[in-house]
TORMAR-654130 format. One record per residue (C-alpha): x, z, y; residue in one letter. Coordinates in steps of 0.02 Angstrom, whole numbers, plus 50000, padded with zeros to 5 digits. Each point is the difference from the previous one (the first is absolute). Example, Ala and Ser with C-alpha at 12.3 -4.5 7.8 and 13.67 -1.06 7.14 Angstrom:
REM TORMAR-654130
506155039049775A500694996750172S
This chain:
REM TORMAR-654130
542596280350970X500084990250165X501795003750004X500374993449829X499024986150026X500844994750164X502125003949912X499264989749852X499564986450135X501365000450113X501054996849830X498854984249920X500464993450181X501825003850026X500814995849839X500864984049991X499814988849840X500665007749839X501364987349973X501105010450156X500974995650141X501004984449881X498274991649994X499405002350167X501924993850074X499704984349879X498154995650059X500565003850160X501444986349973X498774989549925X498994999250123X501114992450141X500594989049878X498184993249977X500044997550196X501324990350008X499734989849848X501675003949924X499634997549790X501475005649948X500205016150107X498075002449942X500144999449811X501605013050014X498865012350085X498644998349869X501065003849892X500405018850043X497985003550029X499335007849835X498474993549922X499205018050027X500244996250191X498625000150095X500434986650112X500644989849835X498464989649999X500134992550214X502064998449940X499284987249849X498814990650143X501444998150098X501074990349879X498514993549950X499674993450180X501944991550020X499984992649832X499114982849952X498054997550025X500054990349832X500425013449901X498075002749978X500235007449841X500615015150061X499314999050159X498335000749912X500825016449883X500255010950173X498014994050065X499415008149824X501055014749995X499625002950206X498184997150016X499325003850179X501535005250081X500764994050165X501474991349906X498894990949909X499154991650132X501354994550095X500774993049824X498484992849982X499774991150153X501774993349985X499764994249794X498554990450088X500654990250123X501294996649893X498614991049856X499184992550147X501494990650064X500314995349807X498194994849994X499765011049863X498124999550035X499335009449822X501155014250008X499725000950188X498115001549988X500215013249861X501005011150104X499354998950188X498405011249951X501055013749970X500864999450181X499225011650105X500454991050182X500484983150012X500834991050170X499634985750038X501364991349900X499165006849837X498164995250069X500744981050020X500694999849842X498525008749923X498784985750071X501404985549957X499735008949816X498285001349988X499854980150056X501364995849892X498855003649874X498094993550072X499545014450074X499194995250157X499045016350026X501045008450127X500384984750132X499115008150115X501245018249997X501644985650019X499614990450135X499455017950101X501995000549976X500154983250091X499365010350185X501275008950065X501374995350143X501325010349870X501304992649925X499404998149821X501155001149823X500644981649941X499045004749846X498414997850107X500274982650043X499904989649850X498235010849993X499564995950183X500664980249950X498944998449855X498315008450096X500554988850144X499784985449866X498325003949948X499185001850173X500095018449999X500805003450130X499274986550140X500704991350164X499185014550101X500795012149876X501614994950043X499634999050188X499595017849975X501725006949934X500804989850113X499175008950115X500365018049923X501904995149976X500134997350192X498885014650064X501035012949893X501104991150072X500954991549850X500524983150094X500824996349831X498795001849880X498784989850120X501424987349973X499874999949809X498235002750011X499844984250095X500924988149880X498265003249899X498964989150162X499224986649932X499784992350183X501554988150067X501115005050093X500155017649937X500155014450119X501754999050068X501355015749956X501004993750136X498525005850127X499575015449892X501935005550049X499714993950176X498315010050019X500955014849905X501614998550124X499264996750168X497994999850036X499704997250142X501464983050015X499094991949857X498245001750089X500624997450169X500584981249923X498394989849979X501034987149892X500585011449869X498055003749943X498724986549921X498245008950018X499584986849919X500865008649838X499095013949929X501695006849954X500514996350171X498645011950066X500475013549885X501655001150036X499385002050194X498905013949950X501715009549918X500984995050149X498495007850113X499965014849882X502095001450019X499744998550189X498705013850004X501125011549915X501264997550146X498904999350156X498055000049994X499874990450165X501154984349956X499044997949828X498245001750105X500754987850111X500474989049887X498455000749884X498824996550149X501324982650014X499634994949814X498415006349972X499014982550009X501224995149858X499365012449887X498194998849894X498915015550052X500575011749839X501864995650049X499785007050189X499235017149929X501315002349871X501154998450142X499065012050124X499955012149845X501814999649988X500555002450196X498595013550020X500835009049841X501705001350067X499115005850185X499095013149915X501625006649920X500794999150162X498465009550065X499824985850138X498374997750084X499634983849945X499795001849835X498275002849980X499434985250128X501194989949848X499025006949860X498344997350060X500494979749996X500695001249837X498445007549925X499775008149835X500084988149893X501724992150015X500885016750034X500875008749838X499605016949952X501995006150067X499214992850167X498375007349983X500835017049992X500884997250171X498634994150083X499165014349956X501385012150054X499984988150166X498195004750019X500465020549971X501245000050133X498624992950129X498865010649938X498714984049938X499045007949858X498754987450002X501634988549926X500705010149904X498545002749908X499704981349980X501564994749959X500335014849842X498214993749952X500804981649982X501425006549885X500254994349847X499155015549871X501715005749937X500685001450172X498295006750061X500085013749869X501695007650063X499975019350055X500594993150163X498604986950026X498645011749946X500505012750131X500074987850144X498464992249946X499255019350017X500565000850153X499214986450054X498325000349918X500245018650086X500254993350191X498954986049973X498385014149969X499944995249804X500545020049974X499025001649805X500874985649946X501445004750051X500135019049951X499724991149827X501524992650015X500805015650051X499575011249870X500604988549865X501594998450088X500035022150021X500214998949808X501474991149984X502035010250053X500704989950134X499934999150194X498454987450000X499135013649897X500535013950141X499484988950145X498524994849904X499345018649938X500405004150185X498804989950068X498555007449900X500035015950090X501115015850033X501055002549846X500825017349941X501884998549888X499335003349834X501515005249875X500354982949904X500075001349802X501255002649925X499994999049808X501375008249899X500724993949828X500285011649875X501735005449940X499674991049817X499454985450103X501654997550090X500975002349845X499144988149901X500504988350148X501605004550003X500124992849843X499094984150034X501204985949928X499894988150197X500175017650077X501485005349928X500804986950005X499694998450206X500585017250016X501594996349886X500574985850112X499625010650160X501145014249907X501444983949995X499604997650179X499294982949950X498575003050139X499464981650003X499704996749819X499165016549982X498674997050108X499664983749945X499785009149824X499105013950092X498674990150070X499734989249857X499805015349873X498805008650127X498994979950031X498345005449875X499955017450016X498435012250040X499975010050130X500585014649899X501444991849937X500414994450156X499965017450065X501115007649863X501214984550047X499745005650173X500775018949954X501384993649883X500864988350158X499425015550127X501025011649878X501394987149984X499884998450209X499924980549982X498805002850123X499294982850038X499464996349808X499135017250044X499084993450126X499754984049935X499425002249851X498765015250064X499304988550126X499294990349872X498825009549922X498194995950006X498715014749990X501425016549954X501025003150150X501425011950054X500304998750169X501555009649992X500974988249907X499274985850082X500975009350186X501515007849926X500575009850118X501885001949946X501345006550120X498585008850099X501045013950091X501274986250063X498454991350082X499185014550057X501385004950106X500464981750068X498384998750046X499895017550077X501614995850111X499264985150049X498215005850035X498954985349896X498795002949859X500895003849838X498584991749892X500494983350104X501645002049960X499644999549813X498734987150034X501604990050057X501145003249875X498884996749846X499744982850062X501684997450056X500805007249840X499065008349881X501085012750012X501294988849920X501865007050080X500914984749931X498704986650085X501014991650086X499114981350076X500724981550007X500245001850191X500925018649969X498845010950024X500295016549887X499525016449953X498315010250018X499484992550167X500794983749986X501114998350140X501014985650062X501995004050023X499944995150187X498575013050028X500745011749902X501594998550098X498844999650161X499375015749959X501525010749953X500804995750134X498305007550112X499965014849893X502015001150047X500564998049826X501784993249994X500984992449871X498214993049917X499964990049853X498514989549952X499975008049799X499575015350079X498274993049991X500065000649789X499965019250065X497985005449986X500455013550142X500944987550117X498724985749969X498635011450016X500715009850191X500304979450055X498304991949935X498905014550084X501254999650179X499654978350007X498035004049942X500135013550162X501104987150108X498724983349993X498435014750000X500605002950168X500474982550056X498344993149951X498745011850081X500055014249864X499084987749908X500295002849791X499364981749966X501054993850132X501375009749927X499724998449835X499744979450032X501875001650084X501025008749863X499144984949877X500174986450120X501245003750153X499175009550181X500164981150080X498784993349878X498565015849999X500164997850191X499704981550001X498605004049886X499185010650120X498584993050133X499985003850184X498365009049970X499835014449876X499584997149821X499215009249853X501545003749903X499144992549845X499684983950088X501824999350056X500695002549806X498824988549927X500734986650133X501795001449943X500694983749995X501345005349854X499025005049846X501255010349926X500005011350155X497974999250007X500115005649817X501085012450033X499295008850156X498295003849923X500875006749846X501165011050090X498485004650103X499065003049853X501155010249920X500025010550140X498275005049965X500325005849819X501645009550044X498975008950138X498745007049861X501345004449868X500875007850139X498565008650047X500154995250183X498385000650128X498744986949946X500384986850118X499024980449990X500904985049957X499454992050158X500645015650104X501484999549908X500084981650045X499505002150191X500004987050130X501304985850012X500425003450191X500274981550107X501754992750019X500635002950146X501634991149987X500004983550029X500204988349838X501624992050087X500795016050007X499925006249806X501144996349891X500085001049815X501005015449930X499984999949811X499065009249875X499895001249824X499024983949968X500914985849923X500704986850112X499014984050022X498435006549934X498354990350058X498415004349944X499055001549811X
């Protein structure tokens, strides 16, 4: 029976659409036509796909999405015959910014209920609607649009004009986008944002570019500044902020020359800002900074890093504090709940805090390892793993968003069928999402797998949620190279998803993600002539190089797997800078990554490891063990330099 059930399977999943290789050629066609915006080229494909097609309904959005947003006639024909699909949101969202820049208010207000996520060009237009015709209920909802230091829609700023009008949005409103715009920094949306100062003159774009350009000139000119100006003295703060980013000691300098010219809140704003960029820096200074800043005129993102200031010297006392001054969304974090353990912990409050920890022990990620960890000595229980039934998968098969996902990744179309993937999969239960979970496993589209198992809320299955495809290729890398096979696939899933074609915008590709200079690098160690960089779309080659570079920066850094696993993301350079000249809890030295895709991505791998270990059915072995002790630099910071990993180029932090 299992048999049949399984051939049955294998054949709802394998199949392409009825209408045969002619159809799938022509939606194939169709489809880079669409990309291109070529009309013509377009309507000849749709042409040759039959109405029976599968994939005949996304050809019809796609003319539908080239062709005129006035045609509302039969724009509103597709809506009704589509309800709830993926195509008909995105036509939806377009027909509705096309009757808000018409000002077709009535029809507009009829339709936007039925759009299940709006951007905030549809949330302008939606307010511009509703006060278009009296209703004054929501004013509140538009100007929270007004406070951000983003670039905003131009649909947003006849809305923002018209609140600006009506006293909505105040003097000290303004004052504080302007102030957003140039801490994000934005210098030229501060500019825009500025023509809305009712004071005279207005704050100058000529000294926003100078501040942008060259800090430390403009404040090292006591002409150029009017503290006097209020816009004057914000533009100083951004030019102490730009400063900071380039040299903490210039910018304290300098603030210690100006600070008379500021009012009280101005100087701890300012202090908050140079202590944030010390703390990322991981320079001693920063807390001494904080502490005259204070509480209440730091942001949350600077909250965070004094806190992670306070971990790295070990000040519990502020660390508790400061999480307890947290805003409560920030506050109720996985990551600010464990720290805040911690601290109640060292700071003798140990019943609070093992409250804190055993809510955290509930909950699948490293937090929750660290966190169930710290209640006591904990045994690898086998994690749950839930299997859907053979009906179960079928029936999903069959699922009109899922087939037409898998259709499109049949055509190769892997883009587009994700995007219908996850938007099928967006309301399902957990059992539906497990059944999804099996149909991409059994497809090997691996990271809809693992994506769409990891989403489940009380039925689990552990096993799709760490696939462990291409196991006997990692196995043996790791075996040659003597590291932990469950890291390895700790690695790997975060780097890929076991995706072969991932290939990054800086190059990296394959399994492991590997540049093309370190992938030449390391054939030419391992002696291998003649290389070519698409050797690494190979799983076997990309595999035997991404375990030899894990093994190569192990050893460089101490035989340290954070370290390590911090270098592949990041570069070796950077996870040695990051290191102290005393030794570190290894948790303390993630948390304080100043990149937060590499912060992210070291407690997942790390994490992972943990789960692979129990599938694998390796020695129970602690997270913190597994994590060890950051060992001190002992090469001087003049000395590193900063190889490349595969982290994207210019990234700063969140």
């Amino acid at each position: 029976m299992l048999r049949t059930v399984l051939v049955f399977l294998l054949g709802v999943l394998s199949v392409t659409p009825a209408a045969g290789a002619s159809g799938d050629a022509a939606v194939v066609d169709a489809q880079r036509a669409y990309a291109a915006r070529r009309v013509a080229q377009l309507e000849r494909a749709a042409a040759d796909v039959p109405p029976s097609h599968v994939l005949a309904p996304l050809v019809e959005y796609w003319r539908l999405a080239l062709a005129s947003r006035t045609d509302d006639a039969r724009i509103a024909d597709f809506l009704a015959r589509y309800p709830g699909t993926r195509m008909a949101e995105a036509l939806r969202a377009d027909w509705l910014k096309s009757l808000g820049a018409r000002g077709e208010w009535e029809r507009f207000l009829a339709e936007y209920p039925r759009l299940v996520r709006a951007d905030a060009s549809l949330q302008c237009y939606a307010y511009r609607a509703e006060r278009a015709r009296g209703n004054l209920t929501r004013q509140g909802e538009a100007v929270a649009l007004w406070f951000t230091g983003r670039d905003m829609p131009s649909a947003c700023s006849p809305l923002f004009a018209q609140l600006i009008e009506a006293g909505l949005i105040g003097s000290e409103d303004i004052w504080r986008r302007f102030r957003l715009a140039l801490a994000a920094p934005n210098p030229r949306v501060a500019a825009v944002v500025a023509q809305s100062v009712a004071e005279s003159p207005q704050p100058s774009a000529a000294l926003i570019d100078a501040a942008t350009r060259a800090p430390s000139g403009l404040l090292a000119n006591p002409g150029k500044l009017d503290f006097g100006r209020r816009g004057d003295r914000e533009i100083a703060l951004y030019a102490l902020d730009q400063l900071a980013r380039q040299d903490s000691s210039q910018a304290e300098q300098a603030l210690r020359r100006w600070s008379p010219q500021f009012t009280d809140s101005e100087r701890r704003v300012a202090w908050a800002r140079l202590a944030t960029w010390a703390a990322r820096r991981h320079e001693a200074n920063a807390l001494t900074w904080f502490a005259a800043a204070g509480e209440v005129e730091t942001t949350d993102f600077q909250r965070e890093w004094w806190v992670r200031a306070a971990l790295r010297a070990g000040d519990w006392k502020t660390v508790e504090r400061v999480i307890d001054s947290m805003s409560e969304d920030l506050r109720a974090q996985a990551t600010w709940r464990y720290w805040r353990g911690r601290a109640l912990q060292a700071n003798g409050s140990r019943g609070a805090a093992n409250a804190i920890f055993l809510a955290l022990s509930r909950e699948h990620h490293y937090y929750g390892q660290l966190a169930q960890e710290e209640l006591g000595p904990v045994l690898q229980s086998p994690l749950p793993n839930v299997k859907m039934g053979g009906d179960d998968l079928a029936a999903m098969a069959r699922d009109p968003g899922i087939a037409r996902a898998l259709a499109l990744l049949d055509l190769g179309l892997r883009n587009e069928a994700t995007l219908e993937w996850n938007w099928a999969t967006r309301e399902f239960t957990d059992a539906q999402l497990l059944a999804a979970a099996e149909v991409a496993r059994r497809k090997e589209w691996y990271d809809r797998a693992i994506y769409t198992a990891e989403r489940t809320r009380d039925m689990h299955d552990f096993e799709l949620r760490f696939l462990a495809p291409y196991r006997e290729l990692a196995r043996e890398a790791a075996r040659e190279n003597g590291i932990d096979e469950a890291w390895v696939f700790g690695l790997m899933r975060q780097e890929s998803r076991f995706v072969n074609v991932a290939r990054s915008s800086v190059g990296a590709a394959g399994l492991m993600q590997i540049m093309p200079a370190t992938a030449r690098w390391i054939a030419q160690r391992l002696g291998i002539r003649k290389f070519d960089p698409r050797e690494m779309r190979d799983p076997a080659r990309n595999i035997q190089f991404g375990a030899y570079y894990l093994k190569h920066v192990q050893t460089s850094l101490d035989g340290s797997p954070v370290l390590a696993t911090a270098a592949y993301n990041a570069g070796p350079g950077r996870a040695q800078r990051w290191r102290d000249t005393a030794a570190m809890e290894a948790a303390v030295y993630i948390e304080s990554i100043p990149f937060a895709e590499t912060r992210d991505y070291v407690k997942k791998v790390m994490s992972n490891a943990m789960y692979y270990a129990v599938r694998f059915g390796q020695p129970s072995v602690l997270l913190k063990d597994r994590l060890g002790v950051v060992p001190p630099r002992r090469i001087p910071l003049a000395a590193l330099t900063e190889p490349q990993g595969s982290l994207e180029l210019g990234q700063t932090d969140d």
